[in-house]
C-alpha positions in Angstrom: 11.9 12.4 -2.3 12.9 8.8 -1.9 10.4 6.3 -2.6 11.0 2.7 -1.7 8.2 0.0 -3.5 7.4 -3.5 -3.2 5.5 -4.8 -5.6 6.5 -2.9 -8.5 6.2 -5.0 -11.1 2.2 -6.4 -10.3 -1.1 -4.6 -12.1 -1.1 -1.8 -9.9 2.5 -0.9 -8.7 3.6 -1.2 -12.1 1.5 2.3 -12.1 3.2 3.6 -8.8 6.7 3.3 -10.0 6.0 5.3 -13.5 4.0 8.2 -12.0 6.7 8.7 -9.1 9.5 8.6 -12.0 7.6 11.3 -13.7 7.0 13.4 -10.6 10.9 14.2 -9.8 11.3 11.5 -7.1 13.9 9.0 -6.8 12.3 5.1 -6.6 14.3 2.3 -5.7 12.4 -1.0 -6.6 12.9 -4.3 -4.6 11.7 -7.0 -6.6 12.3 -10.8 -7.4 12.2 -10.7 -11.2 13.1 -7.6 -12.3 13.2 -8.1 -16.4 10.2 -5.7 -17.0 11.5 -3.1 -15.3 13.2 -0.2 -17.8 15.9 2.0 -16.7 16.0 5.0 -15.5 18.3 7.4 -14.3 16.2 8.1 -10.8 15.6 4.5 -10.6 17.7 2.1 -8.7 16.4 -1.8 -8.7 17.2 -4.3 -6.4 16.4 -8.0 -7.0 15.6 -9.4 -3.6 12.2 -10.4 -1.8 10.1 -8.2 0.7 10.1 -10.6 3.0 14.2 -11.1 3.4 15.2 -8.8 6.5 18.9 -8.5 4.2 17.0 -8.0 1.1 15.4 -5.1 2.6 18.4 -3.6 4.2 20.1 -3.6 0.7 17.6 -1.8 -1.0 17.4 0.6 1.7 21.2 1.5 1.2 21.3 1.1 -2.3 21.2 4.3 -3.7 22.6 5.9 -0.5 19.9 8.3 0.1 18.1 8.1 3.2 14.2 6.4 2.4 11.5 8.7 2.6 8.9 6.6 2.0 7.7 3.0 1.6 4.9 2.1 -0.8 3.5 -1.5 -0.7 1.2 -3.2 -3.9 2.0 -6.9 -3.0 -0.3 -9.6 -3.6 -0.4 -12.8 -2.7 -0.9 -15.5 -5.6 -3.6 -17.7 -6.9 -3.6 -20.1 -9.3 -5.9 -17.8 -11.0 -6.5 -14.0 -10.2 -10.2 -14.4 -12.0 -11.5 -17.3 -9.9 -12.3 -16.6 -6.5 -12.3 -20.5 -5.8 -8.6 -21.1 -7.3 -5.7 -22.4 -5.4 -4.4 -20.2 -3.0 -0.4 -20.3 -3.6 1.1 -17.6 -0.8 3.0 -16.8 0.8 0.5 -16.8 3.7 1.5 -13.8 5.5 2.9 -11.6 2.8 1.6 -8.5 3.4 2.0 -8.8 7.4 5.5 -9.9 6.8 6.6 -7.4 4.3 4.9 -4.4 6.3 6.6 -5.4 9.5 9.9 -5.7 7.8 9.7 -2.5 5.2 8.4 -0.8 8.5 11.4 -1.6 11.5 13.4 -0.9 8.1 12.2 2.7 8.1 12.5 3.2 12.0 15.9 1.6 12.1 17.6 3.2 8.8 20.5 5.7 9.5 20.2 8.5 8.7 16.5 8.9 9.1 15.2 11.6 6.4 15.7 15.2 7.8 12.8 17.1 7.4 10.6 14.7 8.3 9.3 11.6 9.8 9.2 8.4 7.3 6.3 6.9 5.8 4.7 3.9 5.1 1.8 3.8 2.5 0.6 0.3 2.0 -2.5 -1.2 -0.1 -5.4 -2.7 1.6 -8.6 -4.2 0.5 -11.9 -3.1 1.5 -13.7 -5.9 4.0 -10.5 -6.1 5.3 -10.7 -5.1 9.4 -13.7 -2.7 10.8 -14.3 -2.2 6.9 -16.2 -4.9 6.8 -18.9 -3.0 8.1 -19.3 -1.3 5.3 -18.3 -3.9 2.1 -21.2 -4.9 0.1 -22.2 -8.3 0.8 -20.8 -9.9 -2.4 -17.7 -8.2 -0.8 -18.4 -10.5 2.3 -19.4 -13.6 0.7 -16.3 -14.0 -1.9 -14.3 -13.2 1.8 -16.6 -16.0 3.8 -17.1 -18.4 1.1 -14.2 -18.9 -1.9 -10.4 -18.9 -1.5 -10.0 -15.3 -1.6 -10.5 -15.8 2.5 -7.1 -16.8 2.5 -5.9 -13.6 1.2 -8.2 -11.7 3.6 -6.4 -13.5 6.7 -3.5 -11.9 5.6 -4.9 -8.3 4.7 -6.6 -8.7 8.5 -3.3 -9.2 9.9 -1.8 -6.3 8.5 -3.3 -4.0 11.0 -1.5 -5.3 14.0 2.0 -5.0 12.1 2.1 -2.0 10.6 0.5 -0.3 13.9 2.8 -2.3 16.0 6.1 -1.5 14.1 6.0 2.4 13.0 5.1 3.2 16.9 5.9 7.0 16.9 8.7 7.3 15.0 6.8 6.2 11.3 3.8 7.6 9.3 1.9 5.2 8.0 -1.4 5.8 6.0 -3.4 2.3 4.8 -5.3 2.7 1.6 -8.4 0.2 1.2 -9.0 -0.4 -2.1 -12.1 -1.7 -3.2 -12.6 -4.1 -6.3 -9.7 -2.8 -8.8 -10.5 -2.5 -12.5 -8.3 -1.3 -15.4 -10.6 1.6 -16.9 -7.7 4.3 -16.6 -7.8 7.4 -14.6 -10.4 9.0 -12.5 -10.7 11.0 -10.1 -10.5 9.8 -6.0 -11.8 10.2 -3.2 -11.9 9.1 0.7 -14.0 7.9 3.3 -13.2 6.6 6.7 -13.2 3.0 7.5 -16.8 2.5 8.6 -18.1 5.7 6.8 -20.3 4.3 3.8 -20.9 5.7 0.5 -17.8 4.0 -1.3 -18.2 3.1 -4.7 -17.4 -0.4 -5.6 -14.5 0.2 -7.6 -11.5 2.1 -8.3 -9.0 1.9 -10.9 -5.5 0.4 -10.2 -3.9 3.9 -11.9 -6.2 6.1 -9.8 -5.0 4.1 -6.4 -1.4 4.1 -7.4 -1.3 7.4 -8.0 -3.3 8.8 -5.1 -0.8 6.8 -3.0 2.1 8.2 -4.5 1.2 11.6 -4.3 0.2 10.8 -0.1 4.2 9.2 -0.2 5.9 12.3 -1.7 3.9 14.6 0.5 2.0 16.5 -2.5 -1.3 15.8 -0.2 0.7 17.6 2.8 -0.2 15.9 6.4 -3.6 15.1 6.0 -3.3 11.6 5.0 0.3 11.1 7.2 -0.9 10.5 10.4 -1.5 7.4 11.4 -4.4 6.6 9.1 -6.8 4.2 7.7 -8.7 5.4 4.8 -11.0 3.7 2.0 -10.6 5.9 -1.1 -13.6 7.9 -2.3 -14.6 10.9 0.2 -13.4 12.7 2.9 -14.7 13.0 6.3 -12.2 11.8 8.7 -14.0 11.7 12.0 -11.9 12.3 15.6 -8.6 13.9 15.8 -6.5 12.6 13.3 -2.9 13.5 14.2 -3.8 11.2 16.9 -6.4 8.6 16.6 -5.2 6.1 13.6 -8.1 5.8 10.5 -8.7 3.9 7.5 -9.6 5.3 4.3 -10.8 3.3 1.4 -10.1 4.2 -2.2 -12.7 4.2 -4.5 -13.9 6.3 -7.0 -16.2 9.0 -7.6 -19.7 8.5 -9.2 
């Protein structure tokens, strides 16, 4: 498959793009610095921004295979990713902006993929929509009370785009990710959005990964519906081919 992914080069995508490459698929990264990236014969790289409408359409055509899927890791910046109080830098609406743009991208692109419809796997955060239900209230008070709330106005805002903009004719499965850590590999699972039992914490390998996987269709269709998940177990509730769920990463205990 085709796998399109913005933000490549942060502490989790940098994972994504690796573990595609080693899979068999074809990655084309859109990126603004793209000096860390090594070559690869599967791997095209376009230096452009997620939010540029043109920057997207190049990537898209780059390689001249039709997109299969798009995978989103983007972050917006703080003056420092270890204080919850630090400046927040922006952009404000980065993920809204860049899932609304990667997502009219994969309804408009010609030719659409053939034997099936496109999808759009984006990263999340737990606390972020009816998961706050669920987060853990240290979850809610970073959210409510430090800077970090500025990112959250973006994660909320997400929602309407990505629902809005796939319609019918896109996929899209939302991962949300509780607190990341680097502790290597481990093994995921699912829960819906308001389902509790999700661990604190999953590792950025193990989300990128179980993304990836949901992308190139290893999972099958029963994280490509319209779906929001929180990664740990799985118990979807309702139909899901047609009622849209969140699952949140996490991992298991």
């Amino acid at each position: 498959m085709h796998l399109l992914i913005l933000g490549a080069t942060g502490k989790t995508g940098n994972f994504s793009y690796k573990y595609a490459l080693e899979q068999g698929h074809h990655v084309t990264i859109l990126a603004r610095a793209t000096s860390s990236i090594n070559p690869h014969e599967s791997l095209t790289v376009v230096k452009g921004s997620a939010l540029s409408e043109e920057d997207m359409r190049r990537a898209f055509s780059a390689s001249g295979i039709p997109v299969d899927s798009v995978l989103q890791w983007l972050n917006p910046a703080r003056d420092n990713d270890w204080n919850p109080w630090a400046k927040f830098r922006g952009p404000t609406r980065l993920l809204a902006d860049a899932t609304a743009i990667a997502a009219r991208a994969l309804r408009e692109q010609q030719p659409q993929p053939t034997e099936h419809k496109p999808r759009l796997i984006a990263m999340n955060a737990l606390g972020a929509g009816e998961s706050r239900k669920v987060s853990p209230l240290i979850t809610k008070f970073i959210i409510d009370d430090t800077n970090i709330g500025k990112t959250y106005e973006d994660h909320n805002a997400v929602d309407a785009e990505i629902e809005g903009n796939c319609g019918e004719d896109v996929l899209w499965t939302v991962a949300l990710a509780a607190a990341l850590s680097q502790e290597g590999r481990k093994p995921v699972r699912t829960f819906a959005p308001t389902q509790t039992g999700a661990s604190f914490s999953i590792t950025r390998e193990s989300c990128a990964r179980w993304m990836v996987d949901v992308a190139g269709g290893k999972m099958g269709d029963e994280f490509t519906h319209p779906l929001k998940l929180n990664l740990k177990g799985r118990r979807p509730f309702g139909d899901t081919a047609a009622s849209p769920l969140w699952h949140i990463p996490s991992l298991v205990r």
